[in-house]
N, C-alpha and C positions, 0 to 999 in steps of 0.2 A: 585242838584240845577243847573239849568244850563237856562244863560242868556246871556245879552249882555257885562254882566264886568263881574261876573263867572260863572265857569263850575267844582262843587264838589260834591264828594261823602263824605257826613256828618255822621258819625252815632254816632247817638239821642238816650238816654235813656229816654228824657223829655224834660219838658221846660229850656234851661239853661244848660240842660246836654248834651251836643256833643263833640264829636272831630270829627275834618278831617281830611279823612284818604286819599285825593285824591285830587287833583285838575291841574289847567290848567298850562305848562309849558309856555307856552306864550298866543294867540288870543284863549279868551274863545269863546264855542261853538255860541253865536249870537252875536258878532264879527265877526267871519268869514262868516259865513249868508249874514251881510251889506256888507262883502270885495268882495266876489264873488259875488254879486248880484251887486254890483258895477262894477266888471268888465263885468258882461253879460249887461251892460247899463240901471238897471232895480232902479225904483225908491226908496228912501228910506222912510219909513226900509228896507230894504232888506227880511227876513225872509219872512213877508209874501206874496211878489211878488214873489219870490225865488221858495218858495214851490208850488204857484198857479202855476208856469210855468214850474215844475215840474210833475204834474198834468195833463194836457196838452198832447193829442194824436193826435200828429202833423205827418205829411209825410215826410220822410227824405229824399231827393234824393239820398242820398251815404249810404245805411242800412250797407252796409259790412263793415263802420268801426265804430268800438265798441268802447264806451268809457268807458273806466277803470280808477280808480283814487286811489287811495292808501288810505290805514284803518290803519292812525298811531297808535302808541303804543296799536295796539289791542291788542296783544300777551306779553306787556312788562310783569313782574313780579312786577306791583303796582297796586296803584289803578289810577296812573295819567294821566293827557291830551295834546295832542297836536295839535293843528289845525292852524300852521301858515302855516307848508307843505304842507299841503291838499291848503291851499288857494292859495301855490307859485307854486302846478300844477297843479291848473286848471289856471291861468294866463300867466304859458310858455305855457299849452295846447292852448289858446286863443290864443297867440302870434304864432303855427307854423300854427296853423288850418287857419290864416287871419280871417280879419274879415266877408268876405263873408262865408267862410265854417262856421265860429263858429254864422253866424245868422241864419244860417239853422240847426244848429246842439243843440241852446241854450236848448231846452227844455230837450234832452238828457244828456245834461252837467247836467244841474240845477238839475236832477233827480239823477246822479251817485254821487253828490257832496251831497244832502242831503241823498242817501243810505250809506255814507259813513260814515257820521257822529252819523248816528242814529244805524249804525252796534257797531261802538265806544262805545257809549254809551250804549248801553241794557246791550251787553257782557258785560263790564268792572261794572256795576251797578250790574249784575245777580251774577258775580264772588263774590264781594264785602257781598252779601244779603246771600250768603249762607257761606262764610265766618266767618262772624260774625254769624252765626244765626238771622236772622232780622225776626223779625215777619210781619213788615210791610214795604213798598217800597212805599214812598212820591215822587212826582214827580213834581217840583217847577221850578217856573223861569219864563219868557217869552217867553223862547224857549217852556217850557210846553204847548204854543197852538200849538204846529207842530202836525197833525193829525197823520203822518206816527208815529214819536213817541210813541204820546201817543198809539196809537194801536198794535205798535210793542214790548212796554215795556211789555202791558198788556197781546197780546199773550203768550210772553216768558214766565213773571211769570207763569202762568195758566199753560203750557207746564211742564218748570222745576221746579216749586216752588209752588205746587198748595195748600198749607197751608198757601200761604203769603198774607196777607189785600194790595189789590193794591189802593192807594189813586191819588185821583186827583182835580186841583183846576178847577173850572169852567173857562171856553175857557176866556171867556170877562173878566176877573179879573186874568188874567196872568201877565199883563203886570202892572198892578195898584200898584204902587211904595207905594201911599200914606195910603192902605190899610193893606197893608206888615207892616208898621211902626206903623200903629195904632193899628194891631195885637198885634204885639212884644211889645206894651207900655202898652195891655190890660194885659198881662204875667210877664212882668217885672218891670212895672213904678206902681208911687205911686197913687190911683184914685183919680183922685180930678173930679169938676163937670166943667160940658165943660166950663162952664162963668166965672171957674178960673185958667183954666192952661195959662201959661204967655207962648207965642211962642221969641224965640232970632231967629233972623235971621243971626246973625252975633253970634254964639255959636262956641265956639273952641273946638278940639277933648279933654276930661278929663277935661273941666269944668263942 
């Protein structure tokens, strides 16, 4: 699952049935998307300007210097995340580059900064799915419209895991908050007909 408030590795035996076995020690992964995409000037949300100018086969005047960015807890021993780091260098990076180099340099950044994150992720997902033995690798969230993603999750599988069902949610319905919840109420909630379920808008957590 990985969005704008989290970024976890869930494993699902069903509906109802999961534990977490992973998740974000601070900025989940589309959090840092909007914070870096903030610092490179670009508008929000960030994610999908981010990855568009990522995208992007621009002429660099300086090609000789490479931009590298650090793949936190790639290697830790869990299943967990970190992406406050990765967001505090690419913003000292911006800070020594100035902002003339780092305008010439944006599409570069934006591209080693989502290679980074999506390295993060497959690995630590691929580790986790053979782990446990997972039959299948669900790939959720709003971060789940990033193309590099989804197409890198799905090589890997195919690559390492070629018995594993790789699921995906349609691009335009990633981000749709209100259908996630109308899912989980079709799963868990009592059916009543739509002309009588009563909405609270002022509902407290455990009433």
């Amino acid at each position: 699952l990985v969005s704008g408030g989290h970024t976890e590795l869930v494993y699902a035996r069903g509906h109802g049935k999961f534990k977490i076995i992973g998740e974000t020690r601070d900025d989940a992964a589309g959090e840092a998307f909007d914070k870096v995409a903030r610092i490179l000037g670009l508008p929000y949300p960030g994610g999908p300007a981010l990855s568009a100018l990522a995208e992007r086969k621009l002429k660099v005047e300086n090609e000789k210097l490479k931009i590298i960015l650090p793949r936190p807890m790639l290697n830790s021993n869990d299943y967990d995340f970190s992406f406050s780091g990765l967001k505090t260098a690419v913003l000292y990076l911006t800070r020594d580059l100035g902002a003339k180099q780092t305008k010439k340099l944006r599409s570069s950044i934006a591209k080693e900064f989502q290679e980074a994150v999506v390295d993060v992720l497959v690995k630590k997902t691929l580790r986790a799915a053979k782990a446990f033995k997972a039959k299948t690798v669900l790939l959720g969230g709003g971060v789940a419209a990033n193309r590099v993603l989804r197409n890198r999750m799905g090589d890997m599988i195919k690559k390492e895991m070629p018995g594993v069902n790789y699921q995906l949610p349609v691009t335009d319905l990633t981000g749709d908050n209100a259908l996630m919840i109308a899912l989980a109420a079709h799963f868990v909630g009592k059916k009543k007909a739509w002309n009588k379920v009563h909405a609270d808008a002022n509902a407290r957590l455990g009433s």
